[in-house]
N, C-alpha and C positions, 0 to 999 in steps of 0.2 A: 167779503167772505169767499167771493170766486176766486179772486185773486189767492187769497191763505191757502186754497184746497191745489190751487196750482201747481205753488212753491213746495207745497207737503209732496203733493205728488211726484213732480222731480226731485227734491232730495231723497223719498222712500226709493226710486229708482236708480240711482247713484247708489246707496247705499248697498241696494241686491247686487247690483253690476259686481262693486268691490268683492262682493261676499260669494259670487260666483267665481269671476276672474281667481281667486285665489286658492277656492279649494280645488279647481284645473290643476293652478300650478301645483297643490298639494297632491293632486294624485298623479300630474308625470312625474314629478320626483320621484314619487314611491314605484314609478311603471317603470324606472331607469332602467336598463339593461344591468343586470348583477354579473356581467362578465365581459372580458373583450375579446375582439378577432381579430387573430391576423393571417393574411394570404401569402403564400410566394411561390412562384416557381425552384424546383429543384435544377434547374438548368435555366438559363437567362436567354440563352439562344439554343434552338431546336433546329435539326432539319428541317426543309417545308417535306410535306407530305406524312411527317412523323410526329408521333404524341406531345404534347407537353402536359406534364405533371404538375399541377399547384398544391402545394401542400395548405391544409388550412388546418389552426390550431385554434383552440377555443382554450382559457385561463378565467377562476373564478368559479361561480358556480355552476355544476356541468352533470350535477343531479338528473335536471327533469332539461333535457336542451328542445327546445321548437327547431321544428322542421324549415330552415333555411330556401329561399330561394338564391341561385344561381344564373347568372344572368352574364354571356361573351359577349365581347361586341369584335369583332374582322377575324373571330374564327368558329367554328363549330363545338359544342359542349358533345362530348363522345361519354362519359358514362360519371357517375357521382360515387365515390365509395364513402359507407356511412362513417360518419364523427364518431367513437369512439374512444371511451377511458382509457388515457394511457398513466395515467399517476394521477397523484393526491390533484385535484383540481385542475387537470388537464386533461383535455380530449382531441384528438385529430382524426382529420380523413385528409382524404386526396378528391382534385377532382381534373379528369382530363380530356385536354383542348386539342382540336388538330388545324390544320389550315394549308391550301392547296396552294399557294404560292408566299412569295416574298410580304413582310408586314410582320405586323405586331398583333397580337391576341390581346385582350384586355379580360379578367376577371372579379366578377364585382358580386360578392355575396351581402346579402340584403336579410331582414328581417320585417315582413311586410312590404313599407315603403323606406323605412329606414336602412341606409347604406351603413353597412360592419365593417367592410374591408373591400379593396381592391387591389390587383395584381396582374402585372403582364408580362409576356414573356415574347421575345423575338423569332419569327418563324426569318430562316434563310436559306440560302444554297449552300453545302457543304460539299467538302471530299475530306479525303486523307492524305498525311504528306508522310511518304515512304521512303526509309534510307535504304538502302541497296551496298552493302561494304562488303569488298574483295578485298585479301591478305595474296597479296603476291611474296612469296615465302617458301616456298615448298612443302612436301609433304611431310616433312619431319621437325614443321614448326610447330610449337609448343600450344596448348589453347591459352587463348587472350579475352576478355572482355574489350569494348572498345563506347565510348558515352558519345551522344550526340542531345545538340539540343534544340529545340524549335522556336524561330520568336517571333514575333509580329512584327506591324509596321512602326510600331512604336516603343519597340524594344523588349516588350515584355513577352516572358518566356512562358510558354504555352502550353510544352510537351517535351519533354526529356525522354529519350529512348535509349536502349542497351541492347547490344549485339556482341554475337560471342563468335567466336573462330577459332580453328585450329587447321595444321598440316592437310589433316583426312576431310573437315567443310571448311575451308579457306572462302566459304561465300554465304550470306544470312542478309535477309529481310525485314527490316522492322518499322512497323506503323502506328502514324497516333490514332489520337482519339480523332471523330469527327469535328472538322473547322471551318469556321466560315471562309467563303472564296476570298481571295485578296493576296494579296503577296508577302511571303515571310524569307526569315534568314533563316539556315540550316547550316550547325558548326558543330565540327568537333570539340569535344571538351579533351584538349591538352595536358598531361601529365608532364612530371619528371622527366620518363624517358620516352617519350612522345611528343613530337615537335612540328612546326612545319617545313620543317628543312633538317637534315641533321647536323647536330652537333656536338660537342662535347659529351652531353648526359645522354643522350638520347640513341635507344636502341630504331626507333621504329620513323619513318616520315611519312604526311600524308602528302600519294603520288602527286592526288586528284577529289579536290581540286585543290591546286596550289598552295591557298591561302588559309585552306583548311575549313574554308566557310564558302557558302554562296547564296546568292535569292533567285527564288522561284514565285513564279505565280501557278495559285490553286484557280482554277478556272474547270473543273471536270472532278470527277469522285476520287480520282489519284493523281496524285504528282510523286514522280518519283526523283529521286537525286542519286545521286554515282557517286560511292568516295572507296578509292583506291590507298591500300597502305602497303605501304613495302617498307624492308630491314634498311637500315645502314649500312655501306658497305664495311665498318668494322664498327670493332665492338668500341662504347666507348671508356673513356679514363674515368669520369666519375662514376663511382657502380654504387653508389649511395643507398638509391634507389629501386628496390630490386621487388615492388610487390607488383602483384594481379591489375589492381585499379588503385591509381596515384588518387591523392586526395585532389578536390577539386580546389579549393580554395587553402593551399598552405601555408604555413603560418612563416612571415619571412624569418630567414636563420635558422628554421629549425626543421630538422630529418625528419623527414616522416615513418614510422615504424613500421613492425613487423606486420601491423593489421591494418593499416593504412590511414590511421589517423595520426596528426602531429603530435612528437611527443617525440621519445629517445631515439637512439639511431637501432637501425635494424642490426640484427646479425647475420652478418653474411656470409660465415663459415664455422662450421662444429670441427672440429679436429684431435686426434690425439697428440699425447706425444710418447716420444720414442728414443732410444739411443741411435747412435748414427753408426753403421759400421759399413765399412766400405767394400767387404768381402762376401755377405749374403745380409737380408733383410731379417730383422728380429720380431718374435713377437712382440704386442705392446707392455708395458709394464702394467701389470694389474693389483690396484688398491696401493700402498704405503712400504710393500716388503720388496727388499734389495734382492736381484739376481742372484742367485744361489752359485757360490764360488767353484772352483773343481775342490779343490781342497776339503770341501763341506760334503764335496759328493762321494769322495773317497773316504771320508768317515762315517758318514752311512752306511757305504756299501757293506764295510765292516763288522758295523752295528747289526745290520739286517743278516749277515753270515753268520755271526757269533751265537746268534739268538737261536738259527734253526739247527744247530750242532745242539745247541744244549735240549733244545726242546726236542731233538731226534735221541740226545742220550739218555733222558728220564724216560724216553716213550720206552728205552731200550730197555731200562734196568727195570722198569715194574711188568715187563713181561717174562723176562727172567726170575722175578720174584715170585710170581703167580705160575711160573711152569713148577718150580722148588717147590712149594704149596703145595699143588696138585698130587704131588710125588709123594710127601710124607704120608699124608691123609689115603692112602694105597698100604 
């Protein structure tokens, strides 16, 4: 009998176990989180000493949201902006990190103990890399646009800058964004008539530097680069190419047009026409009617004679008639 009360007893106990264990499982299921999170930095790399921004977006249900904890790890949390509805089942805020030297920020929003999301973002050394272009040209050179572009160590192009010039500022400054220190190439984007050397097409060369490109190292908040452009000593033979800013990438065989994308060729002169006479300059011919002959002119003149006689001899005879008039009626 001891024995039966035993066996009852542990299987009545197996059996609660089961029947515990499961309505658990049945109520985290039902505790799921009914929406997800995700984090990111709007910038990947920051200066150190300066903000970084994590965007955090919540999709799903976003009704009734719980209060979020926020949690960096190797930088400082500086202020939380609240999550907010921005469309049908979406909510966002920001939240932003600072950090006073080199490293990475890490942010990790949590609900409870449960991890939502995490995100981080690179704190570094930055400056800006500065072109500096001089048109040596004189003062009665035409304005120009002129393209440059910034690339890394690994080729990839970073920062694209434009600078403009003419006769009266033959000199212009232009700077990127902030970049991390490291050493980059700085190149002219070559046109049509812009080359590194002149030639055939080309109106303009760059002096300086030679190759029309060069690398620098960013190590300080600017680095500056020099590029010098001067004319051609003559003008060249293909005039194909006659816009503002050449296409970057043209399509081979084919002119680039009036607006500087590929496609027909430009027009490079409006003109009338004219008779040619070798003893004074004529006006131009206007609309479809032939030059009026002398002969044409001499029967006009005729015409136009004929007409004020006559219309001088009726003006004549009906004041004669009206004087007669006057006179009977006396």
């Amino acid at each position: 009998m001891t024995r039966f009360l035993r066996i009852a007893t542990a299987s009545l106990l197996s059996v609660t176990l089961l029947v515990v264990g499961a309505a658990s499982d049945g109520a985290s299921a039902q505790a799921a989180v009914p929406y997800s999170v995700t984090v990111a930095p709007v910038s990947e790399t920051v200066a150190v000493g300066e903000t970084a921004i994590f965007r955090v977006k919540v999709q799903g249900q976003t009704a009734n949201l719980p209060s979020f904890n926020f949690d960096v790890e190797g930088g400082t949390l500086e202020a939380v902006a609240s999550i907010d509805p921005t469309a049908a089942n979406v909510a966002e805020g920001a939240v932003f990190v600072t950090r006073s030297n080199e490293g990475t920020a890490r942010l990790t929003v949590r609900l409870s103990s449960e991890v939502l999301a995490t995100g981080q973002a690179r704190f570094a050394n930055m400056g800006t890399v500065s072109v500096n272009v001089s048109l040596n040209a004189g003062p009665d050179a035409a304005a120009r646009t002129w393209r440059y572009e910034v690339l890394s160590s690994s080729g990839a192009v970073v920062a694209s800058l434009v600078a403009n010039t003419s006769g009266d500022a033959p000199e212009m400054m232009v700077s990127s964004n902030p970049l991390p220190y490291g050493f980059y190439t700085v190149r002219q984007v070559l046109g049509g008539d812009t080359a590194a050397a002149c030639t055939a097409s080309s109106f303009y060369r760059v002096a300086a530097p030679v190759s029309g490109a060069t690398t620098i190292e960013l190590a300080a908040s600017r680095a500056v680069v020099n590029f010098t452009i001067a004319p051609c000593p003559s003008l060249p033979t293909d005039l194909r190419v006659l816009i503002p800013v050449d296409p970057i990438a043209p399509v081979p065989g084919v002119v680039a047009d009036a607006v500087g994308a590929p496609g027909d060729a430009p027009i490079s002169e409006v003109r009338g026409a004219r008779d040619a006479n070798p003893n004074f300059p004529l006006p131009p011919s206007v609309g479809d009617s032939p030059q009026m002959s002398e002969e044409h002119t001499r029967t006009l003149t005729g015409l136009l004679m004929t007409t004020a006689f006559v219309t001088a001899a009726v003006a004549g005879a009906a004041w004669t008639v009206t004087r007669l008039t006057s006179r009977k009626k006396r």
